[in-house]
C-alpha atoms as a printed R data frame, in Angstrom:
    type eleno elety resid chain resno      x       y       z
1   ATOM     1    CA   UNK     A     1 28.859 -73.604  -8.261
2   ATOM     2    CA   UNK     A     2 28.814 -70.658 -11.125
3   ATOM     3    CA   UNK     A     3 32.155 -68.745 -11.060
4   ATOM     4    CA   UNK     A     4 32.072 -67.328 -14.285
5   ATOM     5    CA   UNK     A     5 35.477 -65.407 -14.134
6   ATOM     6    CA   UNK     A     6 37.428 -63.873 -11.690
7   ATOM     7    CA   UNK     A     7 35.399 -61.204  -9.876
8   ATOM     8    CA   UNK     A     8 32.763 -64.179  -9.055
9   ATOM     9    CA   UNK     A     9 35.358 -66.195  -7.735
10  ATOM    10    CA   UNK     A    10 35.400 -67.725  -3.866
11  ATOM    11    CA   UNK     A    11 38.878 -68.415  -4.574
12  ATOM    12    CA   UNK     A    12 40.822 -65.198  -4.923
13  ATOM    13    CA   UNK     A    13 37.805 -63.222  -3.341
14  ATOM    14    CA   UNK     A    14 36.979 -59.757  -4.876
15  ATOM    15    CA   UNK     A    15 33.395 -60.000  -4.490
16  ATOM    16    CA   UNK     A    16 33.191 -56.325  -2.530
17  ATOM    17    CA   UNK     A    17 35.472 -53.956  -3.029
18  ATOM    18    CA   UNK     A    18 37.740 -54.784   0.352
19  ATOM    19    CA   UNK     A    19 39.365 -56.894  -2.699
20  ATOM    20    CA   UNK     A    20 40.513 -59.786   0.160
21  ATOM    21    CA   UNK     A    21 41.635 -62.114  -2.112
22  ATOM    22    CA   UNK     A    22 41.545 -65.162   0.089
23  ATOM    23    CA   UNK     A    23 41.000 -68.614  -0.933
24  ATOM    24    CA   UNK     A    24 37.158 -68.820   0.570
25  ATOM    25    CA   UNK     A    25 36.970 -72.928  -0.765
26  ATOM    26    CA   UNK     A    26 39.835 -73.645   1.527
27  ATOM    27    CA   UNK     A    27 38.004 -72.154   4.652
28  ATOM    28    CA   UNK     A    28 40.049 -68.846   4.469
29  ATOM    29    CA   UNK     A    29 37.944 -66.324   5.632
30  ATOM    30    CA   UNK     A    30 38.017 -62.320   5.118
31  ATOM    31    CA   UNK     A    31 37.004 -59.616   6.449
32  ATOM    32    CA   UNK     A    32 33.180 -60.860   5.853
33  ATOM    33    CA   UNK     A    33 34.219 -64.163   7.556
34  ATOM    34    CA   UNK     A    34 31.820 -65.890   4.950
35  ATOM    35    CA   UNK     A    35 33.094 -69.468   3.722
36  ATOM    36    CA   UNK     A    36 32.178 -70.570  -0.183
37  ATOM    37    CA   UNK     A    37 28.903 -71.883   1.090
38  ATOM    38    CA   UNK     A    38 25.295 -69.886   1.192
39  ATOM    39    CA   UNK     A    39 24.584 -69.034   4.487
40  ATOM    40    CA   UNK     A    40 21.126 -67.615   5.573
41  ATOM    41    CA   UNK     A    41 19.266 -67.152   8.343
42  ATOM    42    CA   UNK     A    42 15.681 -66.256   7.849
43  ATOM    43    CA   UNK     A    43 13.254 -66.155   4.992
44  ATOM    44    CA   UNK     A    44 10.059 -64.830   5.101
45  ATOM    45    CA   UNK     A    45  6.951 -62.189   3.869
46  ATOM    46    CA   UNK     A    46  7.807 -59.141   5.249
47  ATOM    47    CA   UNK     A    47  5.487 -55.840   5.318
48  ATOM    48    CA   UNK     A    48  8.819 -53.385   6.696
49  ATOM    49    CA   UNK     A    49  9.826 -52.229   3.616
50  ATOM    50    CA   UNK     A    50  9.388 -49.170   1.490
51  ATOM    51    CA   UNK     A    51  5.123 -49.283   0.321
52  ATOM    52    CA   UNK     A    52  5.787 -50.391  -3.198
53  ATOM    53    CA   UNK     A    53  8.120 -53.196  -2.273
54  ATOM    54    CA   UNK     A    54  5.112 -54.793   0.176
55  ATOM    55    CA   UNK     A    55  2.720 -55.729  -2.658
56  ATOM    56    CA   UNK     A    56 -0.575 -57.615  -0.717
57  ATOM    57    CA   UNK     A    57  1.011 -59.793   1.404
58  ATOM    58    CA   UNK     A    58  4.871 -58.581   1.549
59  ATOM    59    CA   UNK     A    59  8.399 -58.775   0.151
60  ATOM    60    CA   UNK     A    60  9.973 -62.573   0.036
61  ATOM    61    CA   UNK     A    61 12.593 -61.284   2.040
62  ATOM    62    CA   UNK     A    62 16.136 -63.463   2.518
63  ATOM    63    CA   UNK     A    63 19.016 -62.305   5.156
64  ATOM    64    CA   UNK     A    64 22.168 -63.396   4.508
65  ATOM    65    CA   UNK     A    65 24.933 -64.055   7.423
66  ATOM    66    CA   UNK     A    66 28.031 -62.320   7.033
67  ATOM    67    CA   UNK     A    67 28.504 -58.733   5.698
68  ATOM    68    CA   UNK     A    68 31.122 -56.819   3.633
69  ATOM    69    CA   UNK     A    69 30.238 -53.735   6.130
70  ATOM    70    CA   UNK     A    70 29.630 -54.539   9.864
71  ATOM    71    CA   UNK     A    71 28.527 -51.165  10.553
72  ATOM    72    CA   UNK     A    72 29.175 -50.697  14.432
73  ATOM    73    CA   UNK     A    73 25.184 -49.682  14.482
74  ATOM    74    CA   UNK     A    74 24.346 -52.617  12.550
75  ATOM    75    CA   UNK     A    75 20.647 -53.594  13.323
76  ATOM    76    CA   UNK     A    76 21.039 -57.408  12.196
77  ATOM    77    CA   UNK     A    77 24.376 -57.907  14.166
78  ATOM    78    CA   UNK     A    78 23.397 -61.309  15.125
79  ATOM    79    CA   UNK     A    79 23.980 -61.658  11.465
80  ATOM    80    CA   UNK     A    80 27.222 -59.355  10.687
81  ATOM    81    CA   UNK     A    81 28.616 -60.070  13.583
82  ATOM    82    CA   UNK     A    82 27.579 -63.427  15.066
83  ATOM    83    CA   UNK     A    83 27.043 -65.142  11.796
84  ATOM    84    CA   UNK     A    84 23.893 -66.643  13.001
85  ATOM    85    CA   UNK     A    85 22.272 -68.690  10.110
86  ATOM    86    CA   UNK     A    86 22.349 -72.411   8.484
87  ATOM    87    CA   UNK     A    87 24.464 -73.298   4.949
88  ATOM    88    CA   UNK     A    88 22.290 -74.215   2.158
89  ATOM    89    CA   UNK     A    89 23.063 -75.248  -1.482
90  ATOM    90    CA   UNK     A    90 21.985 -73.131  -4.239
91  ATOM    91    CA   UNK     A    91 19.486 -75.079  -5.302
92  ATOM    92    CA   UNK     A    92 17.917 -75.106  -1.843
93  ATOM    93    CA   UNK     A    93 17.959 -71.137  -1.806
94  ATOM    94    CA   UNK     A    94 16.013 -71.523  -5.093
95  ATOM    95    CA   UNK     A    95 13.649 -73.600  -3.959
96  ATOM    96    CA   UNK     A    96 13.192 -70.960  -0.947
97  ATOM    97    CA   UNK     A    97 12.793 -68.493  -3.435
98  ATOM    98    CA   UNK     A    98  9.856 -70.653  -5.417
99  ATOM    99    CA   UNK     A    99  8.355 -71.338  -2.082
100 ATOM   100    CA   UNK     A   100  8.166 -67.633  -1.445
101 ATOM   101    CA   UNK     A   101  6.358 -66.929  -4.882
102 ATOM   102    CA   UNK     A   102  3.936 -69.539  -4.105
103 ATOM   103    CA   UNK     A   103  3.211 -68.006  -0.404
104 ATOM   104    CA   UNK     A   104  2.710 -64.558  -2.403
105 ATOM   105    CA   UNK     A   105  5.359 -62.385  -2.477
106 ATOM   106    CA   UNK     A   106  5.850 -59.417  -3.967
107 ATOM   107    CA   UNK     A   107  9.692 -59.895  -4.846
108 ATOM   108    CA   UNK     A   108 12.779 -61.668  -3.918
109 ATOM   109    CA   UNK     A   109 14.590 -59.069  -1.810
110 ATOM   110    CA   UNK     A   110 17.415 -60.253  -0.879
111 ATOM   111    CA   UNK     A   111 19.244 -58.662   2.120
112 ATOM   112    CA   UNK     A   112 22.909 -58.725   2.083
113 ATOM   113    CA   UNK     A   113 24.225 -60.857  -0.224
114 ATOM   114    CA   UNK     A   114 27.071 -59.435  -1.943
115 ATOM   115    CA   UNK     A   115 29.894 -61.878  -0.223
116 ATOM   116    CA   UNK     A   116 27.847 -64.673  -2.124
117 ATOM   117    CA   UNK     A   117 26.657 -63.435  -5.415
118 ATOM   118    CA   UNK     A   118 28.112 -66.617  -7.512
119 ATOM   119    CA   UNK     A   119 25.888 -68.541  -5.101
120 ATOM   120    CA   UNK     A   120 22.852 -66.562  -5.674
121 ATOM   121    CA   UNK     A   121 23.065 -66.616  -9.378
122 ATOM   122    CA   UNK     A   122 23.271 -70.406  -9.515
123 ATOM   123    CA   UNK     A   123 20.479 -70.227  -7.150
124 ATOM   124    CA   UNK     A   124 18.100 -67.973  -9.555
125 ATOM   125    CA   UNK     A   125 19.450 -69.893 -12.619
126 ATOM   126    CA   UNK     A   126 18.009 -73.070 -11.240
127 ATOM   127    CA   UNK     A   127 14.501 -71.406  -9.745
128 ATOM   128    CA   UNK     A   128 13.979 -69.222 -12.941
129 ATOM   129    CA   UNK     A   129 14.262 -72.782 -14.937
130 ATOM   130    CA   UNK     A   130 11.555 -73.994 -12.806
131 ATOM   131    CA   UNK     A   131  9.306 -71.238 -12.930
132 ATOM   132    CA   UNK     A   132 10.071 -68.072 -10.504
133 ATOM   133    CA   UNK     A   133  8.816 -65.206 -12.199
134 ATOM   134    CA   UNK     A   134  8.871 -62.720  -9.434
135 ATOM   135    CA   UNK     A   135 10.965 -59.370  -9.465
136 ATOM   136    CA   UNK     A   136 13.928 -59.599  -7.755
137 ATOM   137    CA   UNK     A   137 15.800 -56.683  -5.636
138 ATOM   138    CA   UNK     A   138 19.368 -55.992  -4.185
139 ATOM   139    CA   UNK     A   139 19.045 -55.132  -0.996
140 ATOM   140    CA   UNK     A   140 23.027 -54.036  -0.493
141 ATOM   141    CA   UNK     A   141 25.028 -51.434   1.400
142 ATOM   142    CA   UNK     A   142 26.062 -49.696  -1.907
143 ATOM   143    CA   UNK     A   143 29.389 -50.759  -0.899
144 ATOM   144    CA   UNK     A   144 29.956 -52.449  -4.618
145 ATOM   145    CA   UNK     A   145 32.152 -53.153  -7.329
146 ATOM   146    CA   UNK     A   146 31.110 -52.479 -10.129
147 ATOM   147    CA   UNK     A   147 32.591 -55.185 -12.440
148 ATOM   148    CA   UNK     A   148 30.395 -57.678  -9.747
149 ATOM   149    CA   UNK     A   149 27.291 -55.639 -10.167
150 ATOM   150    CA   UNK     A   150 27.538 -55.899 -13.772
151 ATOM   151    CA   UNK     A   151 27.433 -59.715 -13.993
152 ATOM   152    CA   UNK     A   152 24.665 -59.835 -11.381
153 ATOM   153    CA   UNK     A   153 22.482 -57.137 -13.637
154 ATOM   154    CA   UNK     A   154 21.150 -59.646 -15.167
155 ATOM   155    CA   UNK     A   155 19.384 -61.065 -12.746
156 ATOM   156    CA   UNK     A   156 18.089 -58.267 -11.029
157 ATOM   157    CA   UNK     A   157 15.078 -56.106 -11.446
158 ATOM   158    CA   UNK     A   158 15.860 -53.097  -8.737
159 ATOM   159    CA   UNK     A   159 18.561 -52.229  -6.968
160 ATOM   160    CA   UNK     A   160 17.625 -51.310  -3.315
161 ATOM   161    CA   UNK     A   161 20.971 -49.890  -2.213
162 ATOM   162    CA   UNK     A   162 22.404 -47.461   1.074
163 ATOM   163    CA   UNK     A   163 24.105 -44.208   0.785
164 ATOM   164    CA   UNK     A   164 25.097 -43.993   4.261
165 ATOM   165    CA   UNK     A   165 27.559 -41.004   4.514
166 ATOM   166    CA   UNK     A   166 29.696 -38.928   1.997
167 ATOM   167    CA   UNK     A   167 31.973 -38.411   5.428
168 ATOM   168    CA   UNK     A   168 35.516 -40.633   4.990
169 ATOM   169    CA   UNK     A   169 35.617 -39.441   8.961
170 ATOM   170    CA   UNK     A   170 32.394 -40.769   9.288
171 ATOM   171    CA   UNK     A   171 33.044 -44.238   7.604
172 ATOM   172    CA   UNK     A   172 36.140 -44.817   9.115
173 ATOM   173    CA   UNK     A   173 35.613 -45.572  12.773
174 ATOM   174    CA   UNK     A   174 31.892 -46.626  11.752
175 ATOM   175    CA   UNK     A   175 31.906 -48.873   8.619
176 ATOM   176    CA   UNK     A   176 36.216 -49.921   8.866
177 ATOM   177    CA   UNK     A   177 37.249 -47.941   5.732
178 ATOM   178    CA   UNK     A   178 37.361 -44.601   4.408
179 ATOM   179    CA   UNK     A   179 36.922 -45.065   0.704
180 ATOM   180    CA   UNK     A   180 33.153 -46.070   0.957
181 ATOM   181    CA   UNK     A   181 31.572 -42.371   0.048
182 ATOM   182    CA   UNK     A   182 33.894 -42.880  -3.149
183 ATOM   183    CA   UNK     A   183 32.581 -46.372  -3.413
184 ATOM   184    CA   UNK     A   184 29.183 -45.871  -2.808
185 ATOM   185    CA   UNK     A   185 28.881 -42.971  -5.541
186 ATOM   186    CA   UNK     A   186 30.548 -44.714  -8.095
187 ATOM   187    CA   UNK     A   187 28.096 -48.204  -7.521
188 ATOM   188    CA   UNK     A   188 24.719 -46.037  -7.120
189 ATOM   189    CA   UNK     A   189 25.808 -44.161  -9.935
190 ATOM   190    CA   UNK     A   190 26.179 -47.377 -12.395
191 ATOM   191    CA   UNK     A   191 22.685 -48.756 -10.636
192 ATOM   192    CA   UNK     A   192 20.948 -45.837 -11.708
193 ATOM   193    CA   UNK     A   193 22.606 -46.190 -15.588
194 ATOM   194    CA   UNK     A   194 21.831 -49.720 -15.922
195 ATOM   195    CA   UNK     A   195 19.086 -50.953 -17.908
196 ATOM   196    CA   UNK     A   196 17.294 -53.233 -15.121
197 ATOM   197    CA   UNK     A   197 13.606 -53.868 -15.797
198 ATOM   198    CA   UNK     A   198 12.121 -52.154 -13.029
199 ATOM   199    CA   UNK     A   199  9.073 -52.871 -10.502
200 ATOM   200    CA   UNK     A   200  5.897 -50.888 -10.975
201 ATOM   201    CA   UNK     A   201  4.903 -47.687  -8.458
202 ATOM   202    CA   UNK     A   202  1.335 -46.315  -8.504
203 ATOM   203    CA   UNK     A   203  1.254 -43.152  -7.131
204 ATOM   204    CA   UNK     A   204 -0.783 -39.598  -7.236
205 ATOM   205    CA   UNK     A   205 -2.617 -41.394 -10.145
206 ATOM   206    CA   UNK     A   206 -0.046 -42.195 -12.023
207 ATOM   207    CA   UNK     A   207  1.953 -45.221 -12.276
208 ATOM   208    CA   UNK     A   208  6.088 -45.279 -12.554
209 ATOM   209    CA   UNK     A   209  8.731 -47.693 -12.825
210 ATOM   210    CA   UNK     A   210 11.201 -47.864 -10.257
211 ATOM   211    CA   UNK     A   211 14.881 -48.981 -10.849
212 ATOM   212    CA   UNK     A   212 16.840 -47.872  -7.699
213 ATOM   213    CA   UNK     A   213 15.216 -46.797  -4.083
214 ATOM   214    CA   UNK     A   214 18.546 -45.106  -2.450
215 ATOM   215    CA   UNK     A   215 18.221 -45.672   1.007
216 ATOM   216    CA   UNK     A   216 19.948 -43.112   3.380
217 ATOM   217    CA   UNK     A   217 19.583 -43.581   7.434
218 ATOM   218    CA   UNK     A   218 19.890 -40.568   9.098
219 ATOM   219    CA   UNK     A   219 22.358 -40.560  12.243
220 ATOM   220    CA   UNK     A   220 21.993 -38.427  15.434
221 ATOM   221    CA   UNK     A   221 24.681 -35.436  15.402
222 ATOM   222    CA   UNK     A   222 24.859 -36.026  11.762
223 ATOM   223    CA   UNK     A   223 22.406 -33.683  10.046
224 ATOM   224    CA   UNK     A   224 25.380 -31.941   8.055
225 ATOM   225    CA   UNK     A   225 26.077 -35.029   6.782
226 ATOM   226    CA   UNK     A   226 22.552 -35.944   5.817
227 ATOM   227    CA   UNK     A   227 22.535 -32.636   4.371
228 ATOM   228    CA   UNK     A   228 25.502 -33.560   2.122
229 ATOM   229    CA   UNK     A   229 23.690 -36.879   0.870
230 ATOM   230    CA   UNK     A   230 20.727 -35.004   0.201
231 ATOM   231    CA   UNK     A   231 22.827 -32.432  -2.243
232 ATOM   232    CA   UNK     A   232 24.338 -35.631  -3.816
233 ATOM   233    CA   UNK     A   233 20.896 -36.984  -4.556
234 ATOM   234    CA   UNK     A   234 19.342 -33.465  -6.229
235 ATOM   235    CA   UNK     A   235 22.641 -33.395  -8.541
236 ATOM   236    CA   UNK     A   236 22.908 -37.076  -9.955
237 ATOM   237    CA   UNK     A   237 18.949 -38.484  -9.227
238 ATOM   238    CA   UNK     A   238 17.572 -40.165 -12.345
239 ATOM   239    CA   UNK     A   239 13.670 -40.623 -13.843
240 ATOM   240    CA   UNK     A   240 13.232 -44.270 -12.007
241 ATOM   241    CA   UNK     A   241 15.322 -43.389  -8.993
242 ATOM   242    CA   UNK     A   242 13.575 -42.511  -5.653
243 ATOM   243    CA   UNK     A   243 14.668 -41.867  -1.903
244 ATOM   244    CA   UNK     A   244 14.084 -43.267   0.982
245 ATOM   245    CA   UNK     A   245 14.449 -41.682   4.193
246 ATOM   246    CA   UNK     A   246 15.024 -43.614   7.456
247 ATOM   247    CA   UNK     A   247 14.864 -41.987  11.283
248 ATOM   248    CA   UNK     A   248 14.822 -45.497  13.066
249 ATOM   249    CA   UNK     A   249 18.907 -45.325  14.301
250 ATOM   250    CA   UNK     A   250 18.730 -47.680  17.164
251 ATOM   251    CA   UNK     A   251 21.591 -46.105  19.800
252 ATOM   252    CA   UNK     A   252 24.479 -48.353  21.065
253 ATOM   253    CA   UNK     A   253 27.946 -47.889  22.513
254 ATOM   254    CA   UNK     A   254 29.701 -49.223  19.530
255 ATOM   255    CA   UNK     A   255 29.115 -45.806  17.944
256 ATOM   256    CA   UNK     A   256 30.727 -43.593  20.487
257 ATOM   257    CA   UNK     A   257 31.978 -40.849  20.351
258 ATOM   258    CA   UNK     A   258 31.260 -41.102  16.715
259 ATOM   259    CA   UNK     A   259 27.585 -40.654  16.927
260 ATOM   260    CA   UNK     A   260 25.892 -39.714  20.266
261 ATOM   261    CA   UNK     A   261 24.453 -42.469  22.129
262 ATOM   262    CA   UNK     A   262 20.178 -41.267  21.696
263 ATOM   263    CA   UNK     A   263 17.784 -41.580  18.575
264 ATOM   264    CA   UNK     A   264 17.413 -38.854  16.638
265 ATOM   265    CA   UNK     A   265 15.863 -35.472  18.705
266 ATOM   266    CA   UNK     A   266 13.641 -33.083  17.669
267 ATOM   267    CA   UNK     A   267 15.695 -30.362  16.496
268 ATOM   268    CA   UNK     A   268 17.028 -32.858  14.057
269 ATOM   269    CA   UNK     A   269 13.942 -34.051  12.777
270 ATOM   270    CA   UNK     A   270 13.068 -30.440  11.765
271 ATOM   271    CA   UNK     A   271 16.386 -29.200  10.455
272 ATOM   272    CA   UNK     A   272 15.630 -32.977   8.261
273 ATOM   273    CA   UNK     A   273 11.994 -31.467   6.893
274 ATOM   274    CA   UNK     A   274 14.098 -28.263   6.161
275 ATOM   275    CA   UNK     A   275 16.275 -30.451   4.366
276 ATOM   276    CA   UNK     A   276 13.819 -31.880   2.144
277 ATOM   277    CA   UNK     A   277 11.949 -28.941   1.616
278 ATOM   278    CA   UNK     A   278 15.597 -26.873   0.601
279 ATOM   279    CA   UNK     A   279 16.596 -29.702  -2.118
280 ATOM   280    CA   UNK     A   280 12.723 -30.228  -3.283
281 ATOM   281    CA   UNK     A   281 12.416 -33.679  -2.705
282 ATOM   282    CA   UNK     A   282  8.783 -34.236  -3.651
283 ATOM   283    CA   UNK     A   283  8.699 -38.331  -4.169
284 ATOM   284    CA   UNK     A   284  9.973 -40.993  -2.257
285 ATOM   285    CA   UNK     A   285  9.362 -42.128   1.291
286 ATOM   286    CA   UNK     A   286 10.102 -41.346   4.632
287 ATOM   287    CA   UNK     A   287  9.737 -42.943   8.223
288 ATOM   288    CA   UNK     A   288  7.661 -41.225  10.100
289 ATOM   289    CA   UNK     A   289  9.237 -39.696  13.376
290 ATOM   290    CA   UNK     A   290  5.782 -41.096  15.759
291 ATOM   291    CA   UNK     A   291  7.158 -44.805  15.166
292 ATOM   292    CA   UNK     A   292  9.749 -44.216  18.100
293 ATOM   293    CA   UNK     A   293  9.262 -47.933  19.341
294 ATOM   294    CA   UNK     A   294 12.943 -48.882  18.603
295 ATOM   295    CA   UNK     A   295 12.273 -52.808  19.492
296 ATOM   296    CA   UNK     A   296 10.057 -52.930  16.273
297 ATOM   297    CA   UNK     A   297 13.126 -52.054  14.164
298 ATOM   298    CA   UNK     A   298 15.825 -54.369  16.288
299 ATOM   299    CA   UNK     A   299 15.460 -58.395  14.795
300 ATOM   300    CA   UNK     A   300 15.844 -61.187  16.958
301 ATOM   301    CA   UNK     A   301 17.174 -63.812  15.098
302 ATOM   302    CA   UNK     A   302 17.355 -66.437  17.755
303 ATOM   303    CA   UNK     A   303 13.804 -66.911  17.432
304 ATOM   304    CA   UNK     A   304 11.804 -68.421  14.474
305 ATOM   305    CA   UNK     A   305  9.739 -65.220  13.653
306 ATOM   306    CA   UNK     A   306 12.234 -62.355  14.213
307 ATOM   307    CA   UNK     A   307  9.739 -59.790  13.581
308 ATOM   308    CA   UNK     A   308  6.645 -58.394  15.627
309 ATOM   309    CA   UNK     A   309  3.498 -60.871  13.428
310 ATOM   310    CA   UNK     A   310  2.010 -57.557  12.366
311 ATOM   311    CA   UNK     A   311  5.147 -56.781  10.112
312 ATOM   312    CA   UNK     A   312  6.442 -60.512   8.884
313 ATOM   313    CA   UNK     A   313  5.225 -63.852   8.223
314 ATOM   314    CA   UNK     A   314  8.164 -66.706   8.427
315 ATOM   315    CA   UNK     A   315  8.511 -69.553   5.726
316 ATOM   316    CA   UNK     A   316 11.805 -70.228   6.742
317 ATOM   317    CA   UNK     A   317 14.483 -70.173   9.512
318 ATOM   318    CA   UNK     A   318 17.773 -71.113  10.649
319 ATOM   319    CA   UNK     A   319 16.335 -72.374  13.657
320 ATOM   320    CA   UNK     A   320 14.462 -75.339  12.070
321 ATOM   321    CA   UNK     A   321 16.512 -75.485   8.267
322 ATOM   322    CA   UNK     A   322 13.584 -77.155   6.615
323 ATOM   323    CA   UNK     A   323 15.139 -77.103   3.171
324 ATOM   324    CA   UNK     A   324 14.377 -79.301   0.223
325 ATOM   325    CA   UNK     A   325 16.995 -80.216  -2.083
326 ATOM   326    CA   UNK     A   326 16.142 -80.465  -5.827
């Protein structure tokens, strides 16, 4: 297993910036409850994410169990929360990752996986030696250090990270600390500085590279708050750096009184085109409001396809762990 020095290290954990410092090889387990080993639960071709992401056939997407987050509206909480998934060795998660490129994926997107970045490296070490040549993105929280992100730059070709709030009062009760908005600038900030190849984006006739897609999910009775990302973005957004846009909040009663128990309404989604019409936000991408079936957006992870067929094709699963050492 690659520990390369002491912010990779299971042992005195500092992988996210919770800082833990447990001793994850002895079974010690903190606050993401993740032990030294991989853990996933589902890989697959999935046609959810942002257009250029999809390619023909979909992003080779893997979830990760365990997260350095647990947001209380957490979509994939059979993952955060209930650690549903199978261990496999590195070299199995690169072997995953070459059978993905050989089903056609557009990427390696891999979907929370900060808690096991030394893992992940030794896993595309050992697939890039055998051939993967796909793009690979960070699918993350943006709740990073940035000492971590800089010896996983390397292996990364865009960042695909969330801005969730700027609100300490807001990430408090929802996300268990108050220092992610400080957090979160800080880490998007470096992603958007560092010199990570890029993916292709054809658009309007033109064609762009992409580095970082900021993600920001907008949350009922929280439009001055979406307002507040949306200033961040106009001040520190960078040639290669895009937005994304997401209306799909799924409610639950982990949230309350925090954030009202309904999806978003339609005074919100108006004062939200105001928004992006006040801070000119010409390019990026945004859900649009009419896709209001909520069980298209909520995973079941029990089951070996946990997406509607239209959106995901499976290649792997928890359910069955059909890996191949190698």
């Amino acid at each position: 297993m690659i520990e390369t020095n002491r912010d990779l290290s299971y042992c005195d954990c500092r992988l996210c910036p919770r800082e833990c410092g447990v001793d994850r090889t002895r079974g010690i387990r903190g606050f993401c409850a993740a032990g030294s080993s991989l853990r996933i639960a589902w890989a697959g071709l999935h046609r959810g994410e942002e257009p250029p992401l999809i390619g023909f056939n979909g992003s080779g997407t893997v979830f990760f169990s365990g997260c350095t987050m647990q947001c209380r509206f957490c979509q994939n909480s059979q993952l955060s929360r209930r650690h549903m998934g199978s261990e496999v060795t590195a070299n199995e998660l690169g072997r995953i990752c070459l059978d993905l490129e050989a089903a056609g994926a557009a990427n390696i997107n891999f979907v929370t996986g900060t808690h096991f970045v030394p893992g992940i490296i030794e896993a595309l070490t050992w697939a890039r030696a055998r051939g993967l040549s796909l793009p690979v993105v960070w699918n993350s929280s943006g709740f990073e250090r940035r000492e971590v992100l800089e010896q996983l730059s390397p292996y990364i070709d865009l960042w695909l990270p969330d801005l969730k709030t700027l609100n300490p009062r807001v990430s408090g009760p929802l996300f268990h600390t108050e220092k992610y908005p400080g957090v979160v600038e800080k880490a998007v900030s470096w992603m958007a500085a560092s010199p990570v190849r890029g993916i292709p984006w054809a658009h309007d006739g033109v064609t762009d590279t992409l580095r970082v897609i900021l993600r920001h999910l907008v949350l009922p009775g929280h439009i001055d708050d979406t307002r507040e990302v949306l200033s961040w973005w106009s001040c520190n957004r960078v040639p290669g750096m895009v937005l994304s846009l997401m209306t799909q909040y799924i409610p639950t009663p982990r949230t309350k009184p925090i954030v009202p128990d309904r999806p978003l309404n339609t005074e919100e989604l108006d004062r939200l085109s105001g928004l992006i019409d006040q801070f000119a936000i010409t390019e990026g991408f945004i859900q649009e409001p009419e896709d209001t079936d909520l069980a298209l957006w909520l995973p079941d992870f029990s089951r070996d396809l946990p997406f509607p067929p239209r959106f995901a094709r499976s290649l792997w699963s928890w359910r069955t762990a059909d890996t191949k050492d190698g």
